[in-house]
N, C-alpha and C positions, 0 to 999 in steps of 0.2 A: 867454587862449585859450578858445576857445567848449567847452563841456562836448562836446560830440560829436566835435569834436579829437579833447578829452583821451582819450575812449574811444577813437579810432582809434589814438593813439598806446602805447594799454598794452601788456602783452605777453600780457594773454590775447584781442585782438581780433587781433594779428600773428600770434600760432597758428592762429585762425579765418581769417582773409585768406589764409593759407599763403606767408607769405615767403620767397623762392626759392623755392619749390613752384609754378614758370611750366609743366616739363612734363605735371603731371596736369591742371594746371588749362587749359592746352589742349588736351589730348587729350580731358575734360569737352564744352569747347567743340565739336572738330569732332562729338564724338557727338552733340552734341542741337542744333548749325546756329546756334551761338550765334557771330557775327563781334565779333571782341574790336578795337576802338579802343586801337592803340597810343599815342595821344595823346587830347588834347580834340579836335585839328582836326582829325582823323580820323572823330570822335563828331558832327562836323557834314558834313563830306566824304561819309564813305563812302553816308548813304541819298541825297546829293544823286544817286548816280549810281545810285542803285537806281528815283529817281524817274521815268527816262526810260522802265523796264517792258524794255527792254532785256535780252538774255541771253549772256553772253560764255561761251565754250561749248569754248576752248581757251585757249593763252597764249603766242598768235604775234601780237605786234600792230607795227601800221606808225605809224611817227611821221613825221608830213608836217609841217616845219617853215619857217620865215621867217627864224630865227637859229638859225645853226649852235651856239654855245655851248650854250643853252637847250637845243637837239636834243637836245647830248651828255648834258646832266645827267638828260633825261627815257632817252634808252635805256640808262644806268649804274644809275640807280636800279631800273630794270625787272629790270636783269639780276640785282643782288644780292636782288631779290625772285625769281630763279627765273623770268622769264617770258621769251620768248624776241623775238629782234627782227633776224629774218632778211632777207636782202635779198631783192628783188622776184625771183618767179620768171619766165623768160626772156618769156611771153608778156607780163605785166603789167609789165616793165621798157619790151619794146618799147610798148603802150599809150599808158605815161609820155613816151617821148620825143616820140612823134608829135604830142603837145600841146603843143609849142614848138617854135621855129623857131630853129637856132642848137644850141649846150651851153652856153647860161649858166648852167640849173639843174643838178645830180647828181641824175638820175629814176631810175638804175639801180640805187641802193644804199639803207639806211636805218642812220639817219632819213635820208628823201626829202626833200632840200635845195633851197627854191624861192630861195634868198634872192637869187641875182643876175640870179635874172628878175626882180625886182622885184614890186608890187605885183598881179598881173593878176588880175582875175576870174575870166576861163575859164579861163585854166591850173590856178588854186584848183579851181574846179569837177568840173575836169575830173579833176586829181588824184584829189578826194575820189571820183570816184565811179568810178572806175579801180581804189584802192584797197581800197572799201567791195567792189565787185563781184569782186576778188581772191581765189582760193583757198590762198593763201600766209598768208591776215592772219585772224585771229578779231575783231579791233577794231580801231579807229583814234584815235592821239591829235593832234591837231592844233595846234602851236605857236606862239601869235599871238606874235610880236615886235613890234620897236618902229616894223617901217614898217606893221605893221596898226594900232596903236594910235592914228595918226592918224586911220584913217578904221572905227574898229569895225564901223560899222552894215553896212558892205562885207562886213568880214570874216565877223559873225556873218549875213548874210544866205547868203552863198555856201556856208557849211557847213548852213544849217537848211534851204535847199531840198535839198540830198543827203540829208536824213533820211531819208524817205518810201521811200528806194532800195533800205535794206536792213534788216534788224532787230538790226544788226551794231553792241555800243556807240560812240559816236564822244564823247572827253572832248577839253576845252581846256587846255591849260598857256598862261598869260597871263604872260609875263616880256619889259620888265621889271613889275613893281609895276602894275597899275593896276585901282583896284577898280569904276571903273563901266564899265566893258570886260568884266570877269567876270560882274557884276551882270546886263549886257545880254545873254550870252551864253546866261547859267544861267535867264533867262527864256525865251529861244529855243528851251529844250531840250536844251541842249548846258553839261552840268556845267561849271565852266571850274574854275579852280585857282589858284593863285596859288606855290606850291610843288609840285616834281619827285615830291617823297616822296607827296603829295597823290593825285598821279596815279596813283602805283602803288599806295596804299592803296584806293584805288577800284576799280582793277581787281581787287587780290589776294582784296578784299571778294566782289566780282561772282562770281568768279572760283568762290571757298568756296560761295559759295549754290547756283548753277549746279552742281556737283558734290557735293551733299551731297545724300543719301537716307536718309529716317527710317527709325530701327532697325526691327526686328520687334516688333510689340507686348508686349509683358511677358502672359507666361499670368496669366489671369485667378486669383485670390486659391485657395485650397482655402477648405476647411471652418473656418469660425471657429472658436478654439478662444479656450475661455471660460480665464481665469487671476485674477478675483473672489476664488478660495478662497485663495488665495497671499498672506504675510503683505503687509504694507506694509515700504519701507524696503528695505535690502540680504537677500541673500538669502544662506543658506548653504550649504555645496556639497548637500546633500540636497535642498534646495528647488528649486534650480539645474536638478538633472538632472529629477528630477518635473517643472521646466518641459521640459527638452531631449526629453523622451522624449514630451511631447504634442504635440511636432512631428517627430515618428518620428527621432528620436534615441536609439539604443539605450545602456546604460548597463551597467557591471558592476552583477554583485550588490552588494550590499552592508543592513546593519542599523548602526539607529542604536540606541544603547546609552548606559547612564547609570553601572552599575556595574560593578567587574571580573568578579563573578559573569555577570553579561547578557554581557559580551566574552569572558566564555568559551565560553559557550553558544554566541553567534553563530557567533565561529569556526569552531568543529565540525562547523555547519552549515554552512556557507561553503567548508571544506573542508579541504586540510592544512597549507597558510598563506595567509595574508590578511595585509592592511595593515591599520594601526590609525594615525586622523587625531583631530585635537579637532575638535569641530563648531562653528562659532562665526561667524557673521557681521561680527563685530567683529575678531576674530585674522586678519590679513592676510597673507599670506608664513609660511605654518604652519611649514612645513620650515626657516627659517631658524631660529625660534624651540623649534625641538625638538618639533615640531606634529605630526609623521609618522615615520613606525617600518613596514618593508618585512618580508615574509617572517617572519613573527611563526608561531608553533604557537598554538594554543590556551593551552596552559599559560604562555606568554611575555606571550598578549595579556593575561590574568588579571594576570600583575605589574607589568604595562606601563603599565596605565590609569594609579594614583595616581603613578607618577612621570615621566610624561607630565605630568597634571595640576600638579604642584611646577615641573617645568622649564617651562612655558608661563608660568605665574602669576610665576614670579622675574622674567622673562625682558620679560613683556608689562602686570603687574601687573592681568591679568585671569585668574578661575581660569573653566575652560571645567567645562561642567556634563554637555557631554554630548558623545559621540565619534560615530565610523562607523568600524566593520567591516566590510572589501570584503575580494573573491577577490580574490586574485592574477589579471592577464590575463594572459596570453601562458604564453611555455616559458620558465616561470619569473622570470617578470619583469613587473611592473605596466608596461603602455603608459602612456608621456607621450603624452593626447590634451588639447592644453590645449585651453581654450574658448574662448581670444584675447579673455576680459578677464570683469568682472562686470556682471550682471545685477542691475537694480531694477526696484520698481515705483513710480510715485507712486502719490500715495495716491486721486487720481480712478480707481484701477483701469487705466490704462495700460500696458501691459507696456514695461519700457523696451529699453533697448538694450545692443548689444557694448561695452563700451571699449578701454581701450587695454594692457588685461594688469596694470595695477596691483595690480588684485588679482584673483588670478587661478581663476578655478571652473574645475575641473581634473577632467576625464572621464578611467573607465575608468585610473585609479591615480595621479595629481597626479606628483609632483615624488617617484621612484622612489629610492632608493638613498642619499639623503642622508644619513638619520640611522643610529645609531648598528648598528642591528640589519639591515642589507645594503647593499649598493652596487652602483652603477654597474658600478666594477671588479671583482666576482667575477664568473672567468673564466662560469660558467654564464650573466648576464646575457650581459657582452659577446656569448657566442656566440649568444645567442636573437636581440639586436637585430640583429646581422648576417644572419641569412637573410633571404632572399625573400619567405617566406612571411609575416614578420615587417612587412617596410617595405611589401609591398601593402594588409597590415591595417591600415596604418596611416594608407597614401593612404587607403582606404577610408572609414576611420572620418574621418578629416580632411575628406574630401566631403561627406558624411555632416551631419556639423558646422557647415559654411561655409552648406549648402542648409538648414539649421535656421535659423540665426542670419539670414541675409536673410529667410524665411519672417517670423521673429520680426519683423523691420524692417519689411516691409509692413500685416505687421498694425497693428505701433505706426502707424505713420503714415496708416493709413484709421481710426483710432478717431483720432487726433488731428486729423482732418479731420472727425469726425463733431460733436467737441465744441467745435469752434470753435480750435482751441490751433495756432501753428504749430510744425514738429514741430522739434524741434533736431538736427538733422542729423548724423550719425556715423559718422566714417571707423570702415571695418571690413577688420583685418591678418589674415590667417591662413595659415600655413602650406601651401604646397603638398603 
């Protein structure tokens, strides 16, 4: 198997590709006017009917047919595509008959069935341009069967002089099989097809372009903000927020601290409890590992540090060197404002991007309640998160957060357009 296969086939190119992931990736599509090819022959189909410059501008189309079978398959397909295939309205039914002498043909219904008038030119003609001049039809497909295929250059002439008539698409369904019939057609001007499904891809295509208007432009960039002084590598929740806040992302207080003396002091400063975390860019999931400790006194953060420091190091077989001291947010309670994942930089000075929460940089009090020293459950929490005034702070701040974190993403991506690099691209989750 050829190497670019084998990369198509791994499972970190099917997570990039997004397998089953068909609704974002066309709702992607209709934003930015992108027409997606359900097949290859669609990927060669669909600009053939773009090429006529043609604009189909609703999805009422008339199908004027030679063989009935053929007819049915091209107006079943239209319809499982959503498009419609009404019958003639009274003045253009009448029109239709007047161009034959007799009812060998069905002119009053669709698909408009010529087949046992037989071959005629002017009846073809007149149809077509009956139809094309119809205020019932946004387009027209026209179904050469097998008594046009004896004399194509008939067929495809009577349709190409009605061009000129309207700026109304006119496509051909060629059934049965015949490829220089289509050939002759598709030089004429007149897309032809060779399958049902063809046909509606061309219109469904026309169709997308015709109705699609580009967004609003994206507000122009703010203020560069420089992030040079920022180490290389992962960053730690300190570093984190220092980035979030130079993109007007506010942040609890908080001090970083090395000894339990310093985590005394800070607290005090900070106020009458405060959280106490390890600081570590390496320790992942703090709170699983004994990493965070809620609603601490001053005198508790003082005994907290060194066996904080024991349980992290059993636990992760890294000793952390250095912690943070944050207020407490809320009525009583550290706000979970996650950041919806971590932040790096490379080392060209790039600022990178959100991920996927793996490891998670955690504003305004991380992962509340876990450890040892308060929780979730004590009733004073529950009651703070339940008010109002509680979950608006927290929309707030969540907004707040989402309008930082894309900020960050444009900036990455016009420096990585500055230096030549394409940018790696990154789905970004966040919380409403």
């Amino acid at each position: 198997m050829p190497r670019s296969s084998e990369r198509l086939r791994s499972p970190r190119f099917a997570a990039v590709l997004g397998e089953g992931q068909d609704a974002p990736r066309d709702a992607l599509f209709r934003q930015t006017g992108v027409i997606r090819a359900q097949t290859f022959g669609d990927l060669l189909d669909v600009p053939a009917a773009f090429a006529t410059g043609s604009v189909l501008r609703g999805s009422r189309i008339a199908i004027l047919t030679s063989t009935g079978g053929a007819g049915t398959l091209v107006s079943d397909s239209l319809g499982v595509a959503g498009f419609e295939t009404p019958a003639p309205d009274a003045e253009t039914a009448a029109a239709l008959r007047s161009l034959q002498t007799g009812d060998h043909a069905a002119l009053d219904r669709n698909p408009i069935d010529v087949t046992l008038a037989g071959l005629q030119t002017d009846l073809l003609r007149g149809a077509i341009k009956t139809l094309l001049a119809s205020p019932s039809y946004d387009a027209l497909t026209v179904v050469v069967g097998s008594s046009g295929l004896a004399m194509p250059e008939l067929m495809a002439g009577a349709i190409q002089d009605c061009l000129p008539l309207s700026d109304k698409p006119v496509i051909a369904y060629v059934s049965p099989h015949a490829p220089e019939a289509t050939a002759l057609l598709t030089e004429r001007g007149v897309p032809a097809f060779a399958a049902a499904e063809s046909c509606t891809a061309a219109l469904a295509g026309m169709l997308q372009a015709s109705r699609w208007t580009a967004p609003a432009r994206e507000a122009p960039l703010g203020e560069f903000v420089a992030v040079d002084d920022l180490p290389a590598g992962s960053l730690d929740e300190a570093q984190a927020k220092q980035l979030f806040s130079r993109f007007g992302v506010s942040c609890a207080r908080e001090i970083v601290v090395q000894t339990p003396a310093q985590g005394q002091r800070a607290a005090r400063e900070l106020g009458d409890r405060v959280v106490l975390k390890v600081l570590s860019s390496e320790i992942t999931h703090k709170s699983d590992v004994g990493g965070v400790a809620v609603n601490l006194s001053a005198e508790q953060v003082a005994e907290r540090v060194p066996v904080m420091a024991d349980e992290v190091e059993s636990k992760t077989g890294v000793r952390p060197r250095r912690f943070l001291v944050q207020e407490m947010v809320g009525e009583g309670t550290a706000q979970d404002v996650a950041a919806a994942g971590w932040l790096s930089r490379q080392p060209q000075g790039r600022c990178g991007s959100a991920g996927d929460g793996d490891r998670g940089v955690l504003a305004h009090g991380g992962t509340a309640g876990r450890s040892p020293g308060g929780g979730r459950n004590q009733p004073a929490v529950r009651a703070a998160r339940g008010t109002r005034r509680s979950r608006r702070r927290r929309r707030r701040r969540a907004a707040a957060l989402r309008s930082a974190l894309f900020r960050i993403r444009r900036q990455y991506f016009k420096m990585e357009a500055e230096v030549g690099i394409e940018p790696a691209y990154t789905a970004l989750q966040a919380a409403a």
